[in-house]
C-alpha positions in Angstrom: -53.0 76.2 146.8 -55.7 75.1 144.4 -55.1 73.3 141.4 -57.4 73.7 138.5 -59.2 70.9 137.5 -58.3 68.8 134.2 -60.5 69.4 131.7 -61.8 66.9 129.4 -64.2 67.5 126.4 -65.7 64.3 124.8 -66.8 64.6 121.0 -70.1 62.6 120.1 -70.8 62.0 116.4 -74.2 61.1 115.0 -73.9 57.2 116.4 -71.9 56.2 119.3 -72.2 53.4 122.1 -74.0 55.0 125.3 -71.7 52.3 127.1 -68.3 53.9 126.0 -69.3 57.5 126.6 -70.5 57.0 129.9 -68.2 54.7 131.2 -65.3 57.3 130.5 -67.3 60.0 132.7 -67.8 57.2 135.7 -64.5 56.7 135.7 -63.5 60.1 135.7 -66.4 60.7 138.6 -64.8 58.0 140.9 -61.7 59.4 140.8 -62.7 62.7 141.6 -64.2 61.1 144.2 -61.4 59.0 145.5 -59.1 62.6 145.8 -62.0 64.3 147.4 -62.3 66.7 144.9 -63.0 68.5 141.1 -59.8 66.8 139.8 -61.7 66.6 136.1 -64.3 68.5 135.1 -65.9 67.4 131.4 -68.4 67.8 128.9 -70.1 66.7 125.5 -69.5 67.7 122.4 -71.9 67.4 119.7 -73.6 69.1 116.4 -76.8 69.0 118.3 -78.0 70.3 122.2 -78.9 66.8 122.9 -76.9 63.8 121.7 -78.1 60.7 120.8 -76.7 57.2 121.5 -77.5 53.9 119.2 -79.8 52.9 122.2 -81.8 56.0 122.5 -80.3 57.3 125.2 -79.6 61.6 124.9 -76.8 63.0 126.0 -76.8 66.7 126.8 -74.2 68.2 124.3 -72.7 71.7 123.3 -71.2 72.6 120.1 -68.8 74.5 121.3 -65.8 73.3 124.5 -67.2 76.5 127.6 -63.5 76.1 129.0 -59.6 75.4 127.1 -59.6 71.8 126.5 -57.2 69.8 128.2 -57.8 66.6 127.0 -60.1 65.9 124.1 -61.3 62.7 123.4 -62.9 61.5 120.0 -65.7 59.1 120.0 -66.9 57.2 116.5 -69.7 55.3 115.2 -70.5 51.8 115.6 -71.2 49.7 112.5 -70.3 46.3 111.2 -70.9 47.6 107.2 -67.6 48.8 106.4 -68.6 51.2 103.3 -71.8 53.1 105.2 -69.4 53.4 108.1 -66.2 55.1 106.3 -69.1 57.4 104.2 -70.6 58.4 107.6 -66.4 59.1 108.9 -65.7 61.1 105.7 -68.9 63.2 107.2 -68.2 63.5 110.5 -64.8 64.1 110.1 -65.6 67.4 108.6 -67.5 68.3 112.2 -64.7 67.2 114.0 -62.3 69.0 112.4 -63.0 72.7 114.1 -62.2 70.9 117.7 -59.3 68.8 116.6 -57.8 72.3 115.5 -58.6 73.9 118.5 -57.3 71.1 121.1 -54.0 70.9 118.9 -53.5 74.9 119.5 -54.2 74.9 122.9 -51.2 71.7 123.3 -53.9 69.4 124.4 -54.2 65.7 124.4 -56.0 64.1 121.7 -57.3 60.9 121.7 -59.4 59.1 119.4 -61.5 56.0 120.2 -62.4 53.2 117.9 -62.7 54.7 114.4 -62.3 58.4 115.5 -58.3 57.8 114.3 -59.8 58.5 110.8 -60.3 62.1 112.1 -56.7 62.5 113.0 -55.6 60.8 110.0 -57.8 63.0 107.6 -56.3 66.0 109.8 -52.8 65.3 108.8 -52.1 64.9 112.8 -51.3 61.0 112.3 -48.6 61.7 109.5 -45.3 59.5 110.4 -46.8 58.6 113.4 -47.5 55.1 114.9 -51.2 54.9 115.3 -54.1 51.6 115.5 -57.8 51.5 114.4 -60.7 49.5 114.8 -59.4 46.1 113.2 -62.7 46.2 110.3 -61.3 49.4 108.9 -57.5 48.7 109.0 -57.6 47.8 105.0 -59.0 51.3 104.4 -56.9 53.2 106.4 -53.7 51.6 105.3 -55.3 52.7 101.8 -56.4 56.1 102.7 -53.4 57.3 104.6 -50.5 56.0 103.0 -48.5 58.1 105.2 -49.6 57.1 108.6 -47.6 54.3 110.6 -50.4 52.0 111.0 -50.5 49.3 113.5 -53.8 47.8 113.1 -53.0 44.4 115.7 -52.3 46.9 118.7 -55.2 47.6 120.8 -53.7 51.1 122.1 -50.8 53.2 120.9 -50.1 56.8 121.7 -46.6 59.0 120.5 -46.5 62.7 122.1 -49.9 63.8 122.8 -52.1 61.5 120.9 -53.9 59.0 121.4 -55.5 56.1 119.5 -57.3 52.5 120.3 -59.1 49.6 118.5 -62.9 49.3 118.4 -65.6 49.3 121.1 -64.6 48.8 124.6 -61.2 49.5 124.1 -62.1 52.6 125.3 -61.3 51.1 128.5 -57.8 50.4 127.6 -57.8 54.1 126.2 -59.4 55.3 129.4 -57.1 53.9 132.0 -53.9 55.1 129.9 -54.8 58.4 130.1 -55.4 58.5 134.0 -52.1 56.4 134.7 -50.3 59.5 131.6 -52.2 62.3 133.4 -50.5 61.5 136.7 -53.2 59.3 138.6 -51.9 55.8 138.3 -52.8 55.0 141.7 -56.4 56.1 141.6 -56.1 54.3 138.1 -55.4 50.7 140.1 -58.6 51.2 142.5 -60.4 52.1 139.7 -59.9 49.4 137.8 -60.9 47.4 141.0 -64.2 49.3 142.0 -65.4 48.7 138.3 -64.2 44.8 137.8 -62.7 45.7 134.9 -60.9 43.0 132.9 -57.0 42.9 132.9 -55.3 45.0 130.4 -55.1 43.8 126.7 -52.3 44.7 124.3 -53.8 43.5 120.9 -57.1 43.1 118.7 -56.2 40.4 116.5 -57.8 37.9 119.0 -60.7 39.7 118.0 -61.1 39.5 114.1 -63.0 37.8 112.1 -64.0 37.9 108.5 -66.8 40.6 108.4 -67.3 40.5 104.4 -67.7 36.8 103.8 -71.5 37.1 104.7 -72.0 38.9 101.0 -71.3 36.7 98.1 -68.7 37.5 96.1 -68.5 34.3 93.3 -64.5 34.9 93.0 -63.4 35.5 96.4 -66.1 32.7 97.3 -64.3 30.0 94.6 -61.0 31.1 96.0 -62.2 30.3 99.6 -63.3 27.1 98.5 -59.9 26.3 97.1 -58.3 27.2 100.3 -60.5 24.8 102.8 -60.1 22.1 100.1 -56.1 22.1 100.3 -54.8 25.1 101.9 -51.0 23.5 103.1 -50.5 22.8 98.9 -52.1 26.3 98.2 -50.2 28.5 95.6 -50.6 31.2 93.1 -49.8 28.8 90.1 -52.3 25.9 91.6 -54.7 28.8 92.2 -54.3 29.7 88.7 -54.8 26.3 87.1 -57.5 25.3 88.9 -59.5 28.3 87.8 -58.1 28.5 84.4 -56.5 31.7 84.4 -53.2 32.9 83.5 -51.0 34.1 86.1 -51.2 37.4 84.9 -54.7 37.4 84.8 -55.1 35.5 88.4 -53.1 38.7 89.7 -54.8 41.1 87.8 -57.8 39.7 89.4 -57.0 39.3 92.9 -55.8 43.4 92.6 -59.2 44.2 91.0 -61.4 42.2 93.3 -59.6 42.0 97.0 -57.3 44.2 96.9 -54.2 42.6 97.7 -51.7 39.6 95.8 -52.0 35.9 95.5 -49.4 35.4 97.7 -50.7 37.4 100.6 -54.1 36.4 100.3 -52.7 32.8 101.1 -50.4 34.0 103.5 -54.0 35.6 105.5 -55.8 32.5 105.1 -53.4 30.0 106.7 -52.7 32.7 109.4 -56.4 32.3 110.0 -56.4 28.7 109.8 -53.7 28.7 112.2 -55.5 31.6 114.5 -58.6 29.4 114.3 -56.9 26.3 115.2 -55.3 27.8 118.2 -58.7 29.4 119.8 -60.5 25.9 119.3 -58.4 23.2 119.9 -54.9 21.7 122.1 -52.7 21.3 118.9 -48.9 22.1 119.9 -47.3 25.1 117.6 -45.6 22.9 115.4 -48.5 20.6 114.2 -50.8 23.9 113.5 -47.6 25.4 112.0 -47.5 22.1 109.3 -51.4 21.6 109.1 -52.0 25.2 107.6 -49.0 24.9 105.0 -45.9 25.9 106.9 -42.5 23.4 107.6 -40.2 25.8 109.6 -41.8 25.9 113.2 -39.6 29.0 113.8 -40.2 30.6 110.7 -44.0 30.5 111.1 -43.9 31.7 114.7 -41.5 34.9 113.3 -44.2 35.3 110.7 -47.5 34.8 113.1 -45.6 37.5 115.5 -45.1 40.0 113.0 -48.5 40.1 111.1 -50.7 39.6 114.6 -48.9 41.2 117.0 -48.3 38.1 119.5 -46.5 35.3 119.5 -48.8 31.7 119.0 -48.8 31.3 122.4 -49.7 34.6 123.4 -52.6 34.4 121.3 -54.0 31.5 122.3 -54.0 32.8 125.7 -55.4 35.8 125.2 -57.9 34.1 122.9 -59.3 32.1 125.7 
């Protein structure tokens, strides 16, 4: 009896890494090689015939999927400026749109890689559902798409037939959860061996860092300067005083400006004190836990878990 071969259909927008979309055919090659046979067939996807990658390389590409879609996978753009990037998604999600339509219709799997879950958010297909995004646009998808379960610290999360994962090669992670989901868990294993591919990883916070900080910002920059002077006495009324504003103006401020409250932003800065503090140096839990500002050992461990994803210790491991 012959089975018909899985068919995959990979999207490519304007920009994408070469790296990522060739990787995920390789992988798909080797296993077809492995059982002997056409176990996936693929293709490209793309606005134009020929596709081209950040690094020049061209991609053959067809507008259109030339067989039903069994799995569909959604590549995105590359970019460290955060606005050019979600104006170049609001674009490209338009484009994508058509297939993500398509591939829901005929019950396929959907996955989106890196920013690509901005194309299933903007399609309404992430509403009440748990989904992750490339750690640099988690602020503006928690903004955007209020209704969407976001879970910014995981690296890969799927519910029912979709798919999403962090930024850049956590398309791996995407890749090999698909082949162990589609059945091949065993060809997964080898896989992972013939490539040398790194052990799984769960979460991207060991990842971040502070992408904006490079463009001056004098109130964000004054506030920053605050926090490395005293961050464990930091508070919203000290904050306050020390710039001369009234509470209701400091929050008023901090709303306009970054976006969030005085009392989170503090929260994020000894969080990355404390992340910083546990990639560089030996310091037990509890001494971190007092240097950034906290006096309940347990209570900042709860706290570290919930907003990263891992425990201290975890994080430090995977850190290093």
């Amino acid at each position: 009896m012959t089975v018909k071969p899985i068919h995959i259909a990979i999207w490519l927008p304007a920009r994408f890494y070469s790296a990522v979309a060739a990787t995920l055919v390789e992988m798909l090659e080797l296993v077809n090689a492995l059982r002997r046979g056409p176990t996936f067939t693929f293709e490209f996807l793309a606005r134009t015939p020929v596709a081209a990658a950040t690094s020049g390389i061209a991609f053959p590409a067809r507008p259109q999927p030339t067989a039903p879609v069994d799995v569909l996978v959604l590549l995105a753009m590359p970019g460290l400026n955060v606005p050019e990037m979600l104006q170049a998604l609001a674009e490209e999600s338009g484009h994508a749109r058509p297939l993500i339509e398509q591939a829901r219709q005929q019950g396929a799997i959907i996955a989106a890689h890196c920013g690509a879950a901005y194309f299933l958010a903007d399609a309404g297909l992430l509403d009440g559902r748990r989904a992750t995004i490339s750690w640099w646009l988690k602020e503006d998808a928690l903004r955007r798409f209020p209704k969407v379960r976001w879970d910014p610290s995981r690296l890969l999360l799927h519910q029912d037939r979709i798919y999403s994962c962090g930024g850049g090669f956590s398309g791996l992670e995407l890749a090999t959860a698909l082949l162990r989901d589609l059945g091949f868990a065993k060809e997964e294993r080898i896989v992972r061996k013939l490539l040398v591919l790194p052990p799984a990883r769960r979460s991207q916070t060991p990842y971040e860092f502070p992408l904006d900080q490079a463009t001056p910002q004098p109130f964000r920059d004054r506030l920053l300067h605050l926090a490395q002077t005293d961050l464990p006495a930091l508070s919203p009324e000290g904050l306050a005083t020390a710039l001369g504003l009234s509470p209701r103006t400091l929050a008023r401020r901090f709303t306009e400006e970054l976006q969030t409250t005085p009392g989170r932003w503090i929260q994020d800065r000894r969080l990355d004190a404390a992340r910083d503090l546990l990639e560089r140096g030996d310091l037990g839990i509890a001494e971190i836990c007092y240097r950034v500002g906290y006096q309940d050992a347990a209570s900042f461990s709860r706290l570290f878990s919930r907003r990263t994803g891992l425990s201290p210790g975890e994080y430090r491991r995977q850190a290093r």
